[in-house]
C-alpha positions, 0 to 999 in steps of 0.5 A: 957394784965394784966391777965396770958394768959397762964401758965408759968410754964408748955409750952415746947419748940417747939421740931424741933428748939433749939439754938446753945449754942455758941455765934456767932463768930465775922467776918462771915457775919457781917459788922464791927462797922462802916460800913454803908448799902450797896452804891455801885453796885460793893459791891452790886454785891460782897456781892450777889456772897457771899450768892449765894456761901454760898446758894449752899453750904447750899443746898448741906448740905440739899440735902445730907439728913443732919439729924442735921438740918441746923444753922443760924448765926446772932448778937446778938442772935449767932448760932441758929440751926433749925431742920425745917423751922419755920412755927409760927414766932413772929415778930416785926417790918416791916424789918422782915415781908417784909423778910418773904413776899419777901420769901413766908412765909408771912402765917408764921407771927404771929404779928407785934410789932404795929397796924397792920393795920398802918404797913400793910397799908404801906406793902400794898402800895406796893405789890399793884403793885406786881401780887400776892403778898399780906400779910394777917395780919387780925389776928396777934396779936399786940405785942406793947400795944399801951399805950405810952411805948414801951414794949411787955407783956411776958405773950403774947409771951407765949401765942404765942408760936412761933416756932421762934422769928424774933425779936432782943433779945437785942432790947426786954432787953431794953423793960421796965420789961425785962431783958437777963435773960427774953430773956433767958427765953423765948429762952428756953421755947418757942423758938429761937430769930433772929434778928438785930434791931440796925444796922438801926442807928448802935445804941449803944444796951444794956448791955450785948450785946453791946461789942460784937454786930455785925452791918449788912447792910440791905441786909446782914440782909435779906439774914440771914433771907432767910437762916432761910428759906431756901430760898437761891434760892430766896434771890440770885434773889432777891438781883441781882434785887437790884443789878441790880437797884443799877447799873442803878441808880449809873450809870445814876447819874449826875455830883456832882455839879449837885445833889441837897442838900437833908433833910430828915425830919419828920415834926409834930406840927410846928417842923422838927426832921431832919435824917442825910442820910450819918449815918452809918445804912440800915434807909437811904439806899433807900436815900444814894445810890443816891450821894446826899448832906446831908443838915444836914452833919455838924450838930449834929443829934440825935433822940432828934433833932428838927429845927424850921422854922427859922433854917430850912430857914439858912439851906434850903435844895433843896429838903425835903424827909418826911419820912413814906410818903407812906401810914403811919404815915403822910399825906405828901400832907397835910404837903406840903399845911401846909408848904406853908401857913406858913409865914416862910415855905413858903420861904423854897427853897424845898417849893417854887419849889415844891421839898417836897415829901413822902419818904421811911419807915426807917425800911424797907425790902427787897421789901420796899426797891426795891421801895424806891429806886426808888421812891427816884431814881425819886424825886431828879433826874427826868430828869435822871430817869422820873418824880415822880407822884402826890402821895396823899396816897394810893398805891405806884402810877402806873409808866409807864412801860418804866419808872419803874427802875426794874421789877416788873413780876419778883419780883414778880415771885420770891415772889410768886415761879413762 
């Protein structure tokens, strides 16, 4: 990626999109700084009433023939106006790509910010049980260079040349070689930037973003990223399946005594790099809706954590949640036979009662997110909600059709527009 692979003197942005100049104001649509992804069906429930009342009124706008187009509001990038909808996207990481599936605009994605192949792979485990559903990445290109540091080349962007960037401006300001003034660069001469990276973990983003970011839950994030589309119908069927899921699960859940501790976990070289599930953050959100206690609540977890055996036997949660189990990262059949031939791992109370499984991708979308939650729903709590299946890669595995917890004809009627 040395060489120029475009002349960056001469691109132009694309004429149909340009970006409001004022700085999103602090309120609309945004979660406050504490605020953790949605747990609850009431909040479920208000926040689809919300979009559903802000989708009308953006349809009204688009039926009167409004000639100026139609503006998108989200931190950190502000007030984006869009005079089309985007047909040539950048985008980084898997949140967006699952959004622009989820509403029929997946032929709109130009890259991802890694292998394709390892992202796709984990898409493709679950569209594999949606009729018609699918993501063709044969050719996006790979924004990431793979060489151990996490940085995209301008020089690629350029080339690109989207008619929007569904990436966070400050996540890009942190690359190494980046700066605002790079991602001012590129808003202007190429285009637009959209996206909330931080609030997976409601870390703290860069100077100058951080006073005035804004942190969203997962289905705040997904119900912008719908508007950039104008698909406010679609967003409003799909957040009432996740409302609907959510109901059935937080109205099923047995006593509080009753609920296992739970770890969530990335196991590697004899090492345990524990995740806190009642952060604040959408990464858990397919883990915290389900009540569980966080086996490591009192412990002070960062992303520089790591438990060996023997602290992870004093802290021996019921159940471990691998994350990246499906199709990604880990093979989690091979983790949990590991894990039993070890002196130590197998004493762990997870262990000896066969409670290790594959969880959930963090940076989830919508669609991820529909079926985590029921994978998860199934793990901790399989005489509640019918067990979970012998899972050792692949596709998200087949559950019987009397045991699934939302459904799946009309997710995917709503992805497809039929």
């Amino acid at each position: 990626m040395g060489e120029d692979l475009i002349d960056r003197v001469t691109p132009t942005r694309r004429a149909y999109l340009k970006r409001g100049g004022a700085l999103f104001a602090g309120g609309l649509l945004a979660g406050c700084a504490g605020r953790s992804d949605a747990d609850s069906s009431t909040e479920a429930a208000d926040a689809t009433a919300t979009t559903t009342t802000e989708a009308a009124s953006d349809a009204e706008t688009a039926a009167d023939g409004d000639a100026a187009g139609y503006t998108v509001s989200m931190s950190p990038a502000g007030d984006v106006a869009f005079e089309s909808v985007p047909e040539d996207v950048m985008v980084y990481n898997l949140v967006y790509a699952d959004a622009a599936v989820a509403f029929g605009h997946g032929d709109a994605v130009n890259s991802l910010g890694f292998d394709s192949d390892a992202g796709g792979r984990t898409l493709d485990a679950y569209y594999e049980r949606l009729d018609g559903v699918s993501f063709d990445r044969s050719d996006l290109a790979q924004l990431n260079s793979g060489s151990g540091s996490v940085n995209i080349d301008k020089e690629l962007v350029y080339e690109l040349d989207s008619d929007l960037h569904l990436v966070d401006p400050a996540l890009v300001a942190s690359f190494d070689g980046w700066d605002q003034s790079d991602v001012e660069e590129i808003r202007e001469q190429v285009g637009p930037w959209f996206g909330n990276a931080y609030s997976r973990t409601h870390a703290r983003p860069p100077e100058p973003y951080a006073d005035d970011y804004e942190y969203y839950t997962l289905w705040e994030i997904v119900g912008n990223v719908g508007q950039v589309f104008r698909e406010e119908d679609r967003f409003a069927a799909l957040e009432a399946v996740h409302a609907d899921l959510l109901s059935i699960v937080q109205s099923e859940l047995p006593p509080e005594p009753e609920r296992p501790t739970v770890g969530a976990v990335v196991y590697m070289d004899e090492t345990f790099y524990p995740t806190k599930i009642d952060a604040p953050g959408f990464a858990t959100s397919h883990i915290r809706p389900l009540g569980v206690t966080d086996a490591f609540a009192a412990g002070d977890v960062t992303f520089e954590t790591s438990y060996d055996f023997e602290t992870m036997l004093e802290i021996d949660p019921d159940v471990l949640l691998h994350s990246y189990g499906i199709d990604s990262y880990y093979d989690v059949a091979s983790i949990r036979q590991r894990l039993e031939d070890h002196p130590v791992g197998s004493e762990l109370s997870a262990v000896r009662n066969d409670r290790v499984y594959p969880s959930g991708t963090p940076v989830q979308g919508p669609i991820m997110n529909l079926f985590q939650l029921e994978m998860t729903a199934k793990q901790l709590y399989p005489d509640r909600f019918g067990a979970w299946p012998a899972y050792t890669g692949g596709a998200y595995p087949e559950i019987p059709e009397d045991e699934q917890l939302f459904d799946r004809d009309r997710v995917a009627d709503i992805v497809t527009g039929d």
